[in-house]
N, C-alpha and C positions, 0 to 999 in steps of 0.2 A: 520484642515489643509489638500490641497487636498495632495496625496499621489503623490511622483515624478515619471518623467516621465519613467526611470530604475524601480524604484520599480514594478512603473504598469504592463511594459514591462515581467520584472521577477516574477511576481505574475502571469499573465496570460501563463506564461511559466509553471508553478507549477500548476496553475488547470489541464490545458493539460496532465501532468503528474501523475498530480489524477487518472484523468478520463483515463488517458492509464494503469493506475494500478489498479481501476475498472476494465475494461475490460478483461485483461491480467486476474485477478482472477476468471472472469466468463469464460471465455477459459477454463482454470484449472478445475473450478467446471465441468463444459460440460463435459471431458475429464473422468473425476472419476465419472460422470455417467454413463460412457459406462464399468466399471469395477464392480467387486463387493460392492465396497466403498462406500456408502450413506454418512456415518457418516465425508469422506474426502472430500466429494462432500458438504455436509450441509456446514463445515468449510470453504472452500474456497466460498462459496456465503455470507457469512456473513464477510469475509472480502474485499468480491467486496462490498458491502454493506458500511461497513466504507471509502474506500478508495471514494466511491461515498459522504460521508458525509464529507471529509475533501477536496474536489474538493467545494463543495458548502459551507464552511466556508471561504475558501480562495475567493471564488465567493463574495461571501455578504461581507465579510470584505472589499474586492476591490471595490465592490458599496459606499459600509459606506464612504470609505478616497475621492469618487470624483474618483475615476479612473473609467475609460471604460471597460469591459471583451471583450475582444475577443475570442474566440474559435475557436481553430486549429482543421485539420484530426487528426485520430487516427488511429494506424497502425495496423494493422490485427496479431492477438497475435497466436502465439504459440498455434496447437492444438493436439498434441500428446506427449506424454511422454514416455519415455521404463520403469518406473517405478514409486512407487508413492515416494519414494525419489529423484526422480528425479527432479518431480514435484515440492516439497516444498523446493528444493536447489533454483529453479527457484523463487518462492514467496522469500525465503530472500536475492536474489540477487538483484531481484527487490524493495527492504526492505531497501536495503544498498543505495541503487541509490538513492531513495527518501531522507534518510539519507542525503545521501550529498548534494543533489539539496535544503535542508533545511539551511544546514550548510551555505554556499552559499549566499542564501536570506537573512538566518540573518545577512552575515558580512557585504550586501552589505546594510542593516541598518543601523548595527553601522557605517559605515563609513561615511552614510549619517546623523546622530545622528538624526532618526527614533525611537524614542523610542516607540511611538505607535505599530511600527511595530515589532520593538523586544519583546514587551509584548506581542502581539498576535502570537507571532512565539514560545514563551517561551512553550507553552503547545504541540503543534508540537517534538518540541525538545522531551520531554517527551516521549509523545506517542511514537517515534521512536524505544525509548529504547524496551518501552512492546514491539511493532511489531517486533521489529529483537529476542527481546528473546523467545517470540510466536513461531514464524517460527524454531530457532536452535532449541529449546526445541524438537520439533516435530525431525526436522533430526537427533539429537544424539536419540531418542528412536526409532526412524525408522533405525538407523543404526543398532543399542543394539540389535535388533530384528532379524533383516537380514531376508531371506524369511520364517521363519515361519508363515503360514498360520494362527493358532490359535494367536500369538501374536500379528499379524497385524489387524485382527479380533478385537481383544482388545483395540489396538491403537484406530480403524476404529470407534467403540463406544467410546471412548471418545472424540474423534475429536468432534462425533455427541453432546456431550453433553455441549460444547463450547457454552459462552453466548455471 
């Protein structure tokens, strides 16, 4: 059945917002390149990485139902930070926004009784959870830390050892 014409509409709203949360996370990585950080800079390309893999699900799943993709500009992200908590308050703001632009698509499913598309939004749902708890997890231990050099150092390698 092809997907309606809202759906499509707000599906290709949601790639956009993939691919601006892609990008926004490559900003970030760029950004902890120009610091000591490898290991914050490795973490944040691997979740421009995902956020580029769930832009291309919403993609194909949009082809799959009959709908058309359009793709919007992308707006020029954030390229400094005063800190690297600063930084990653940014990634779960940006966490929570997707969160709700999720919330969102699914109701406007249910309302349309889209169960196709509530199935495929079910594992979205999900994901959101890990990604906002990813992201806090990191700011309470970057808070816990405060500017110690050696602990951040710490953090800085395990970020790097993220799969």
């Amino acid at each position: 059945m092809k997907i309606s014409s809202t759906l499509e509409k707000t599906i290709n709203e949601q790639i956009n917002h993939e691919l601006q949360s892609h990008y926004d996370y490559l900003a970030i990585a760029a950004w902890f390149e120009t610091t000591p950080y490898a290991g914050f800079a490795s973490w944040m390309q691997k979740q421009s990485a995902e956020e580029q893999e769930h832009a291309m699900k919403f993609f194909n799943y949009l082809n799959d139902r009959g709908g058309t993709v359009v793709l919007s500009a992308l707006v020029k992200p954030k390229a400094k930070y005063k800190s690297v908590v600063e930084a990653f308050k940014h990634a779960l703001a940006q966490e929570q926004k997707i969160t709700k632009l999720i919330h969102k698509l699914y109701a406007q499913a249910e309302k349309e009784l889209d169960y196709e598309t509530r199935h495929f939004l079910s594992w979205f749902l999900q994901e959101q959870v890990e990604e906002e708890k990813s992201a806090q997890d990191m700011i309470d231990r970057l808070e816990l830390v405060g500017d110690s050099p050696h602990a951040l150092l710490r953090l800085d390698a395990i970020a790097a050892a993220r799969e």
